[in-house]
C-alpha positions in Angstrom: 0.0 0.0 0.0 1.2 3.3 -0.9 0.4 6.5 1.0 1.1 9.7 -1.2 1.7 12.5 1.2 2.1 15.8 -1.1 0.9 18.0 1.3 -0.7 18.3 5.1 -4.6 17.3 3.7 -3.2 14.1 2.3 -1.7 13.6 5.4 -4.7 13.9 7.3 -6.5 11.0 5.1 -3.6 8.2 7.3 -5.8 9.6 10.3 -7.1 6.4 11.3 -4.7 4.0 9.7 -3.2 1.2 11.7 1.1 0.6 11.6 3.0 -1.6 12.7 6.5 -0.2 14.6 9.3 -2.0 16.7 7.0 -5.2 16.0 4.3 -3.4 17.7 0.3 -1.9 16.1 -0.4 1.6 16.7 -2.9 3.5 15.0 -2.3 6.8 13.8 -4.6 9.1 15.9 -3.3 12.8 14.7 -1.0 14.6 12.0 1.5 17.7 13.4 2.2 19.9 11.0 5.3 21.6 12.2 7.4 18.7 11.0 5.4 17.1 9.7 4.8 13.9 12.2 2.2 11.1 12.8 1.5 10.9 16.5 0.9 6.8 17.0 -1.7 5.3 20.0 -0.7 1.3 20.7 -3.5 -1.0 19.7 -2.0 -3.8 22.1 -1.6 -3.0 25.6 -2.4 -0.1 27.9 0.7 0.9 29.7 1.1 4.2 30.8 -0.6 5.6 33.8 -2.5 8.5 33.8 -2.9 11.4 36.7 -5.8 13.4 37.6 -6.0 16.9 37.9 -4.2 16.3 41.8 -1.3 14.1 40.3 -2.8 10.9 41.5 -2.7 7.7 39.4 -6.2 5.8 38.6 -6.2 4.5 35.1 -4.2 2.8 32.5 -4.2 4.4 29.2 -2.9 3.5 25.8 0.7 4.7 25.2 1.5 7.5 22.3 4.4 8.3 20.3 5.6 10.8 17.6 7.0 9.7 14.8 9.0 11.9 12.6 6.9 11.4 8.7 9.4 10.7 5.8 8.6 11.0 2.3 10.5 9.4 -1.1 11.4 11.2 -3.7 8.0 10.8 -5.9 6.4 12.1 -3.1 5.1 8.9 -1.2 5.4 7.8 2.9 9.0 6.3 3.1 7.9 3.8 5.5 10.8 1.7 5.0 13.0 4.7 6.4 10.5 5.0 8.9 10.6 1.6 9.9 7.0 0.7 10.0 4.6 -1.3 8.0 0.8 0.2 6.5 -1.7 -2.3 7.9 -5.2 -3.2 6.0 -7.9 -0.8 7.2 
């Protein structure tokens, strides 16, 4: 699957779209701009704990990431210098 990423709006179309990274699915929950990046959610486990508004733990939630986006030279997602795989929808 190829994921042509001219510009931000075609970016924002891999909202959605699951990845696999360091052997691990994440979906790709929003696009930065400044950058551009993907910021990834893990599918698989829920690791990270999460304060309330007092600092206190009380719930596991997903972990995210940011991932750098790299593009080829025709213009496509370089996810072989990204190191992650495009999953079926």
């Amino acid at each position: 699957m190829t994921l042509l990423i001219s510009d931000i709006e075609s970016l924002r179309s891999a909202i959605g779209q699951r990845v696999r990274f360091q052997n691990v699915v994440f979906e790709i929950i929003e696009i930065l701009e400044d950058g551009p990046s993907f910021v990834l959610q893990n599918c698989e486990e829920h690791t990270s704990i999460q304060p309330d508004q007092h600092g206190e733990a009380h719930r596991r939630v997903p972990q995210t990431m940011t991932l750098p986006v790299l593009m080829t030279t025709d213009g496509s997602l370089d996810t072989d210098g990204m190191a992650i795989e495009l999953l079926l929808k």
